[in-house]
C-alpha positions in Angstrom: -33.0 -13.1 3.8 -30.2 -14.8 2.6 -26.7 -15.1 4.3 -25.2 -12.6 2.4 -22.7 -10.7 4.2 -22.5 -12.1 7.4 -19.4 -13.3 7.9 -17.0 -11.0 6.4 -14.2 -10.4 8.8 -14.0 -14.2 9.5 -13.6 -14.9 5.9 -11.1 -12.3 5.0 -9.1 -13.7 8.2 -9.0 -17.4 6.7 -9.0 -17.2 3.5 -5.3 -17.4 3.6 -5.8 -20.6 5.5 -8.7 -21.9 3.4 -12.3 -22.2 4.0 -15.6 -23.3 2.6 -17.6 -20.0 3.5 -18.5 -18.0 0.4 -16.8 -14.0 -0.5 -20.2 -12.9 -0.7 -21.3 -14.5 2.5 -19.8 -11.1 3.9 -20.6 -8.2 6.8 -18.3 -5.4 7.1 -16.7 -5.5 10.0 -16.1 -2.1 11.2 -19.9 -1.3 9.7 -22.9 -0.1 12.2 -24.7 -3.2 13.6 -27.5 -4.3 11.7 -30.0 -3.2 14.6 -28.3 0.5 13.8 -27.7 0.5 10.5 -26.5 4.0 9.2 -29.4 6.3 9.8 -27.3 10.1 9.8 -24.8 11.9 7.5 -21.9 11.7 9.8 -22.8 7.6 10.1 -22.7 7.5 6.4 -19.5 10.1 6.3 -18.0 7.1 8.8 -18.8 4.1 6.7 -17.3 6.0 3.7 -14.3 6.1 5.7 -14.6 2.6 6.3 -14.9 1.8 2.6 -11.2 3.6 1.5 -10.0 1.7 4.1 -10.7 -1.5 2.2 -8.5 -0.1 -0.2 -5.5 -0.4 2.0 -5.7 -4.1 2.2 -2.7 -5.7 0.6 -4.1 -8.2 -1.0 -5.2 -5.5 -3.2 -3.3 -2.2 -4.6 -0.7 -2.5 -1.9 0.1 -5.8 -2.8 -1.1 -8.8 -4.9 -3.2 -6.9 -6.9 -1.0 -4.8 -8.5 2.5 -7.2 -8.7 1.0 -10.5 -9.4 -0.3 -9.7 -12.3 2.9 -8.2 -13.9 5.0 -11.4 -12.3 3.2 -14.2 -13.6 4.2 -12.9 -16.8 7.4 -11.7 -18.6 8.2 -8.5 -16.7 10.3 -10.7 -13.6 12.5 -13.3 -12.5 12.7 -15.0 -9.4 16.2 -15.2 -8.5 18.3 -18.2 -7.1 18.4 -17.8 -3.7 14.8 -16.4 -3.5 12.1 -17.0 -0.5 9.5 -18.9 -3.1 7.3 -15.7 -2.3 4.8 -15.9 -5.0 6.7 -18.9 -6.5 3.2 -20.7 -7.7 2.4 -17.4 -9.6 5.4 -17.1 -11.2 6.1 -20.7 -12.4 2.3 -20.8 -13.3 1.4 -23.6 -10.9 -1.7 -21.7 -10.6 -4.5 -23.4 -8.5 -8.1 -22.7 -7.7 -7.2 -23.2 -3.9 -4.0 -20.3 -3.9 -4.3 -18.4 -1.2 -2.8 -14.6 -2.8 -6.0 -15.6 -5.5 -8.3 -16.4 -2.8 -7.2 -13.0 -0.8 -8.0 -10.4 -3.6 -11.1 -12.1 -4.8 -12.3 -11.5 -0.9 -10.9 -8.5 -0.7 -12.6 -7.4 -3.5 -16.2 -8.2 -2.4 -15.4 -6.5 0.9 -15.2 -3.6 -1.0 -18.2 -4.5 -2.9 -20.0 -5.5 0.2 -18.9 -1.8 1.9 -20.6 -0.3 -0.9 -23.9 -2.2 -1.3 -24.4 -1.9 2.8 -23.9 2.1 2.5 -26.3 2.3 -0.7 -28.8 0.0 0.8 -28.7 2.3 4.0 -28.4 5.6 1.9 -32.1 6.6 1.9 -32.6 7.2 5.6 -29.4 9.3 5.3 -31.6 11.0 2.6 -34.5 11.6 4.9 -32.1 13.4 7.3 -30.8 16.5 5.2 -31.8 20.0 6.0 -29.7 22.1 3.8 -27.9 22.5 0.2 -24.2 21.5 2.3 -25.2 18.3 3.6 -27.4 17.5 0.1 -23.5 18.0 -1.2 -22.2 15.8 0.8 -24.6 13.3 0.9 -24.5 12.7 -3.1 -20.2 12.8 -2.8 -20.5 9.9 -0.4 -23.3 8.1 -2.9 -21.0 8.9 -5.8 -17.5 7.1 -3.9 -19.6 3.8 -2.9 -20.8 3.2 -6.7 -17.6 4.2 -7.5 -16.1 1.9 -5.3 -18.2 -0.8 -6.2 -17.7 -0.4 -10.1 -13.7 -0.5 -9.3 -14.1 -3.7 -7.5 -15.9 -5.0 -10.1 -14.1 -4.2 -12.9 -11.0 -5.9 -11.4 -12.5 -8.8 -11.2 -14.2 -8.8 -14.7 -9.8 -7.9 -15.2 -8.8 -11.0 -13.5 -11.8 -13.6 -13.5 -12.6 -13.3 -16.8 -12.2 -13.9 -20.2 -11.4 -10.8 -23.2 -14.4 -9.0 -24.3 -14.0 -9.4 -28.2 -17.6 -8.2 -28.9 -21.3 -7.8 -27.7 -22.6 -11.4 -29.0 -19.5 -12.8 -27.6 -19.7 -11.1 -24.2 -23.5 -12.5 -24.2 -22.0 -15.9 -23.9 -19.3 -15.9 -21.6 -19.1 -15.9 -18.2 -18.8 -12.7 -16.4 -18.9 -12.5 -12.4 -20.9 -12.7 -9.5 -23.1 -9.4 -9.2 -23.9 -8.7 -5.7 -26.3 -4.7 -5.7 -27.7 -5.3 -2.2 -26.7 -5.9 1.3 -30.0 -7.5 1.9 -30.5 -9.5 -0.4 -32.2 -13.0 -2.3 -30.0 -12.7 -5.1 -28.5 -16.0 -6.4 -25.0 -16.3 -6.2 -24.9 -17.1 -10.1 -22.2 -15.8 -12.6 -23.7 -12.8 -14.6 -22.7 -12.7 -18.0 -19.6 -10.6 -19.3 -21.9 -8.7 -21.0 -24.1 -7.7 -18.3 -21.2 -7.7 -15.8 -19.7 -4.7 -17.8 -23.2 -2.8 -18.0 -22.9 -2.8 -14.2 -19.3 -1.5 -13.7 -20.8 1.5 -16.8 -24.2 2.3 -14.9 -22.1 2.8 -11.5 -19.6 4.7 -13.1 -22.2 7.3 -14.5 -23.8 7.7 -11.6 -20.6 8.2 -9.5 -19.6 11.2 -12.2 -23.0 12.5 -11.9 -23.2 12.4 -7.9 -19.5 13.5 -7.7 -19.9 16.3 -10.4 -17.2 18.8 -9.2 -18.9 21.9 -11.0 -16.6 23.1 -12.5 -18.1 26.7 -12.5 -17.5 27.3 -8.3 -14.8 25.0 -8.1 -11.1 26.5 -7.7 -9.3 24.0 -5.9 -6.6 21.2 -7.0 -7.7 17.3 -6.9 -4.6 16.0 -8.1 -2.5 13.7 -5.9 -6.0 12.5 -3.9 -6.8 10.4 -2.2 -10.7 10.2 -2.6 -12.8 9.7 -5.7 -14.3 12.7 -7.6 -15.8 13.0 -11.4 -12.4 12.5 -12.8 -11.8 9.5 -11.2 -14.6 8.4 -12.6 -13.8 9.3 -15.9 -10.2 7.8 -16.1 -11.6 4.0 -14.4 -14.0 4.7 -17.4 -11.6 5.5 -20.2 -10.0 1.7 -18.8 -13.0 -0.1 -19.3 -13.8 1.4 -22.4 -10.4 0.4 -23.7 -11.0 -3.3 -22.5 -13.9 -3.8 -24.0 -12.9 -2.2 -27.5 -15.1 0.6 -27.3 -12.6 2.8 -28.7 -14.5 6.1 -28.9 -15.7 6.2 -25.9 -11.5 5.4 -24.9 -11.0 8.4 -26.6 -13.4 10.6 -25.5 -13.7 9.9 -21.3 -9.4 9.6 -21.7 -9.9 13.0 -23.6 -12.0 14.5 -20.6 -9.2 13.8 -18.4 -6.0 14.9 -20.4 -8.0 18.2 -21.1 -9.5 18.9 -17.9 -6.7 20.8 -16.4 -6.8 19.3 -13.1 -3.9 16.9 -14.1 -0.1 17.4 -15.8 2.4 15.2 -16.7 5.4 14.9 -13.6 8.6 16.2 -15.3 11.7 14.1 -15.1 14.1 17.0 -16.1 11.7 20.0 -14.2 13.0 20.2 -10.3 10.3 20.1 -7.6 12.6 20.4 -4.9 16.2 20.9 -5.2 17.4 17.2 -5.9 14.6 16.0 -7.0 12.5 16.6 -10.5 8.6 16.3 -10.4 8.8 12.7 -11.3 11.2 11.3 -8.9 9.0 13.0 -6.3 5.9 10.9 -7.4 7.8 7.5 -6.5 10.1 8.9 -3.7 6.5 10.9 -1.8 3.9 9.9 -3.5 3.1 13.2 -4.4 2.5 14.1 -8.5 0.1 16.7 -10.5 -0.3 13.3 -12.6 -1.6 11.2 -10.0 -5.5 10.7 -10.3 -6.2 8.8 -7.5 -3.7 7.0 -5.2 -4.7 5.0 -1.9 -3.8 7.4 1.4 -1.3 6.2 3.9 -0.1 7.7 6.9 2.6 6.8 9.2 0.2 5.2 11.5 -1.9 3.6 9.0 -0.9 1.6 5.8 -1.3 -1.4 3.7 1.0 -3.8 2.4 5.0 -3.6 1.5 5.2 -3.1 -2.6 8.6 -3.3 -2.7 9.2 -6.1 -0.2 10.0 -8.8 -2.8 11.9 -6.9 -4.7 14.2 -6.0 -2.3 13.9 -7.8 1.1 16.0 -5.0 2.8 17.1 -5.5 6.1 19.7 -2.6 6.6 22.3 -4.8 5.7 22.1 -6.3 2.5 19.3 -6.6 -0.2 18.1 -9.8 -1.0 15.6 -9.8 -3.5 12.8 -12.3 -4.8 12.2 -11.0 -8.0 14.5 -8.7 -10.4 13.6 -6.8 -13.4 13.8 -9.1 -16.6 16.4 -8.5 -19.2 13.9 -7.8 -21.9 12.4 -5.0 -19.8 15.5 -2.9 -19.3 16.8 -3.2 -22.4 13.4 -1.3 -24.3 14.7 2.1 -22.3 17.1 4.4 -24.3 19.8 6.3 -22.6 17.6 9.4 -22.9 15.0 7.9 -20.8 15.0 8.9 -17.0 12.4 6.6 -16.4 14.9 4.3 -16.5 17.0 5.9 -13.7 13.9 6.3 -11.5 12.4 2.6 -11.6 16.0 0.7 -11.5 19.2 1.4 -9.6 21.9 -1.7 -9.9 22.6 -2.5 -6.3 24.8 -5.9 -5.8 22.5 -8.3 -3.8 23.3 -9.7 -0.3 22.8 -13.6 -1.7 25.2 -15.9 -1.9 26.0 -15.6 -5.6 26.6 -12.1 -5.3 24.1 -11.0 -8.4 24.5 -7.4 -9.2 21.7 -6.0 -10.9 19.4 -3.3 -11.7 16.7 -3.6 -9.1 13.2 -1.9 -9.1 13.7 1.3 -6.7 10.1 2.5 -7.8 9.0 0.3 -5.1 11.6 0.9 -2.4 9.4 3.1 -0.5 8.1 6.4 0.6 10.8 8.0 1.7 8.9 9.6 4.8 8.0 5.5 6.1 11.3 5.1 5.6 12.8 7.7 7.3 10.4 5.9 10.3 11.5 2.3 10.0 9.1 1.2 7.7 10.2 -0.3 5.0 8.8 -0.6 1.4 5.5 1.0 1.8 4.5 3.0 -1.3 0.9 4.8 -1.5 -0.5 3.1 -4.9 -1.0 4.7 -7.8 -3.7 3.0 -9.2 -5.2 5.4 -11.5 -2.3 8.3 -13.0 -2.4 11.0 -15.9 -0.2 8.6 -18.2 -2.4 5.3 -18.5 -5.0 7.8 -20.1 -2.4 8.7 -22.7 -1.7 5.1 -23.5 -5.2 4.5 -23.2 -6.0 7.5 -25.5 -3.0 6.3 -28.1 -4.2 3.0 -28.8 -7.7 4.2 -29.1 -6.9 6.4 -31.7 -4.4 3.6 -33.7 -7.2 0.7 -32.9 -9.9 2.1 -33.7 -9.8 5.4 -36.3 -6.3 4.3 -37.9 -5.3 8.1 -36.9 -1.6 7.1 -36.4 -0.6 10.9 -36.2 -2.7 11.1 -32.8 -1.9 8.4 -31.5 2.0 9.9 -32.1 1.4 12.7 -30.5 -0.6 11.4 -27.3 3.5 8.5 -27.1 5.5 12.3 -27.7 3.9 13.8 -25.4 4.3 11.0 -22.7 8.0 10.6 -23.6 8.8 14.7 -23.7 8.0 14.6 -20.1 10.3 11.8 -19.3 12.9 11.9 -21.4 16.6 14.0 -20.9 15.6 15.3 -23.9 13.0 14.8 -26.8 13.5 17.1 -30.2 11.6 14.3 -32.4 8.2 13.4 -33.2 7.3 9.5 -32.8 6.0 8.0 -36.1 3.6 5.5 -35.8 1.9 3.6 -38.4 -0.3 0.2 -39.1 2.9 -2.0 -39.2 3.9 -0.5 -36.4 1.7 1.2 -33.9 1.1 -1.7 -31.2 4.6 -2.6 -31.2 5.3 0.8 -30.0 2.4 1.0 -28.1 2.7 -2.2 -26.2 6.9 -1.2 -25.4 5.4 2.1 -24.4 2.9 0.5 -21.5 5.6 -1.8 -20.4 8.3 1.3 -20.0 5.8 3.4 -18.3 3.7 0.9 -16.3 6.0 -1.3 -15.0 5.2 -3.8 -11.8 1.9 -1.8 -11.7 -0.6 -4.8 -12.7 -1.3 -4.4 -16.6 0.7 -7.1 -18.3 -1.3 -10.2 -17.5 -5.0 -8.1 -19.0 -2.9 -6.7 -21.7 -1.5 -10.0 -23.4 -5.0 -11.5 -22.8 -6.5 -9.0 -24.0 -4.3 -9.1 -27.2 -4.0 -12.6 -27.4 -0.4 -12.8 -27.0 1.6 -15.1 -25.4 5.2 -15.0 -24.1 8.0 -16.7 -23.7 10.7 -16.8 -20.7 14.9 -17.5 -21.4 17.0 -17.7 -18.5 19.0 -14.6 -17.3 22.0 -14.5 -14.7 20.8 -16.2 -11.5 17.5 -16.9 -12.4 15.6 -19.7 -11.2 15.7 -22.9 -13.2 12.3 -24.1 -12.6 10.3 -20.9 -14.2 12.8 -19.2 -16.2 12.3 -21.8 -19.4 8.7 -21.3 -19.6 6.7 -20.7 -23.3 3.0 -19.7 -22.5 1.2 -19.6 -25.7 -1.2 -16.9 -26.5 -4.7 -17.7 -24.8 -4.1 -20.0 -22.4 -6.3 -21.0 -19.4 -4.3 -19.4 -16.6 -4.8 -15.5 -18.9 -7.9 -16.2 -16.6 -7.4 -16.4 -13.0 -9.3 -19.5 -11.5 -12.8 -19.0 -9.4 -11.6 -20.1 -6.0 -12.9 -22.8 -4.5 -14.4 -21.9 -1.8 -16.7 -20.1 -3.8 -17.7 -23.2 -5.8 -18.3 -25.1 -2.7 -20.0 -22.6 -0.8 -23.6 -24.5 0.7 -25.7 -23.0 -2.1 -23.8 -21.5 -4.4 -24.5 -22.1 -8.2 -20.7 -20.5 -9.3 -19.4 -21.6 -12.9 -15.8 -22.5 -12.8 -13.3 -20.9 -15.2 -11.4 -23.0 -17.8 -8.4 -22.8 -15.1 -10.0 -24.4 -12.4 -7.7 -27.9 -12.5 
């Protein structure tokens, strides 16, 4: 056998601190010893637990995984005065050796490596079950570990890899390292970006099919969760399908979702409670009919601090790393309450005395809050809206139907604006300027921007604003450059026996 897995908890430990041993030289470390291994339903039902766990890490959507993207590009600047948190990212001094990198390429294979240890162990469970229930349960389980394991993957595809532009060009570039097993003789060998994707799509049809809510017994609600279902399924799948320019597939697994009547769009005028409308409630509690799937936190268990950098709070004065970029505030109109629930101008606590809209979608759950802890927001990483965007460029990329694609941007803006009487006109001059505003407006600081210009080979370009850092805030990237694609850390291309292709990036 080879020494897959082995090391896990070690390696997640260090990796901040660097280290020669391989992400995929892993062991889960709260998983059943090997001489146990899983071999009953509530075993499995534990390692499941286990495996949403691994989503709580904060090098992933609590954390680097869903802000660095959006920060090494044109959405933030760091502020004089600022704690050089992230300072590499943002000034694009982007090595193979950074440690935030390092951390959510691990924590990605521990998820990964969660998965593959459950489905390896999965058919003894399987010998086990006596009854239709536990038959039930067993295929939910199967359904959230290839689920789990086509997320990871697909983030990694996001980050480690280049566009796909089509089928003979994703047959030639490099995808990532596929892992299936726990046990395993598989070489640790870059896959191609072709055959990468087919993985992430064969996991993600067999998590809807195991997870398949049926719909004819099934009355409950399964917005606002916290564990995977069919529709999860469907809405990572819409994603992919957009990424890889598969358009009608876009439009028909986004379709499945909008229509399914599990989910709405939160209103920003409609009051859930008596001071606060349906979409202030989603960033204030973390509660929305529009979230899809969001990572669970309780008071006694959470991840990472979302809003740490972009406040530094400490009951006294804000101090923030990072404020909202000029350019970003100014695409909201005054009838847009997005604006008034992602930005409140506070006047900072540093020296200069900067007062400036800063990013109170991230200040925290107002019930952590309430007990000390500051910052912590439950991730959003799948919600009702990205499947509109998703659905609206579908329809203007690939059928040229410019009056959907309208209708999917008015229907996203009647729910958050004061108040919408008019239509949105799209057209081929104009349709991915709107579009691309759009994602920014509605997706802001939630990890899109860096896939989205790479993906439409776009680059940016950085002018200073008031207090922003010298060194960073005169920065042109041209569209396509190396650093679209995060480097392959390097302890994974000196690992004892690895055969790992480095990305363009790796200096």
């Amino acid at each position: 056998m080879k020494r897959f897995y082995n090391t896990l908890l070690l390696l997640v430990m260090v990796t901040l601190m660097g280290t020669t041993s391989s992400c995929l030289d892993k062991y889960p470390d709260n998983a059943i010893p090997q001489d146990k291994a899983i071999n009953t339903l509530d075993e499995f039902d534990q390692a499941a637990i286990g495996l949403y766990s691994a989503f709580k890490s904060s090098a992933l959507y609590s954390g680097y995984l869903t802000i660095l993207p959006d920060i090494q590009c044109d959405l933030a600047y760091a502020v004089n005065g600022y704690t050089n948190t992230f300072g590499n990212i943002w000034r694009w001094d982007i090595l193979s050796t950074n440690s935030e990198i390092t951390a959510v390429y691990a924590s990605l294979y521990d998820v990964i490596a969660r998965a593959n240890f459950m489905l390896e162990y999965a058919p003894r469970v399987e010998l086990t079950l006596t009854n239709d229930d536990e038959w039930e349960q067993y295929n939910q389980i199967c359904g959230e570990a290839y689920f789990a394991r086509a997320y990871a993957y697909s983030e990694l595809i996001k980050l480690f890899c280049k566009p796909y532009e089509s089928s003979q060009q994703a047959e030639q570039e490099l995808g990532v390292v596929i892992v299936t097993k726990y046990h395993t003789d598989e070489p640790m060998r870059r896959s191609s970006l072709a055959k990468s994707y087919d993985r992430v799509i064969q996991d993600l049809e067999l998590a809807a099919e195991l997870m398949d809510l049926d719909e004819k017994s099934f009355s409950g609600s399964i917005y606002s969760s916290s564990y995977f279902n069919e529709y999860t399924a469907y809405a990572l799948r819409a994603r992919v399908a957009l990424y890889m320019k598969d358009y009608e597939r876009a439009i028909e697994y986004s379709t499945l979702v909008i229509e399914s009547g599990f989910y709405a769009l939160s209103s920003t005028t409609t009051l859930l409670t008596s001071d606060l409308s349906h979409f202030s409630y989603m960033w204030q509690y973390d509660e929305a009919t529009e979230i899809i799937w969001k990572v669970g936190f309780t008071i006694n268990s959470y991840g990472g601090a979302l809003g740490q950098v972009f406040f530094n709070y400490d009951y006294t004065s804000m101090k923030p790393d990072y404020v909202p970029a000029e350019m970003v505030l100014n695409l909201y109109d005054q009838n847009d309450l997005r604006y008034g629930n992602y930005f409140y101008t506070y006047t900072t606590g540093h020296s200069h005395g900067l007062s400036w809209p800063l990013l109170v979608k991230y200040f925290g759950n107002m019930n952590f809050f309430n007990s000390n802890i500051l910052h912590v927001s439950m991730p959003k990483p799948l919600r009702l809206a990205e499947q509109y965007l998703i659905r609206a460029e579908a329809y203007a990329e690939g059928r040229g139907n410019y009056g959907a694609a309208s209708n999917d941007i008015a229907s996203l803006r009647e729910a958050r604006y004061q108040s919408f009487g008019g239509g949105v006109s799209l057209t081929a001059n104009n349709a991915m300027q709107i579009i691309e505003e759009e994602r920014i407006k509605e997706l802001y600081m939630e990890g899109f921007r860096l896939m989205d210009l790479k993906r439409w080979h776009k680059g940016f370009e950085r002018k200073p604003q008031e207090q922003s850092l010298e060194n960073g805030s005169s920065l042109k990237i041209e569209a396509d450059d190396p650093l679209f694609v995060w480097p392959i850390p390097q302890h994974e291309l000196e690992a004892p026996g690895a055969s790992i292709e480095p990305n363009q990036s790796n200096r």
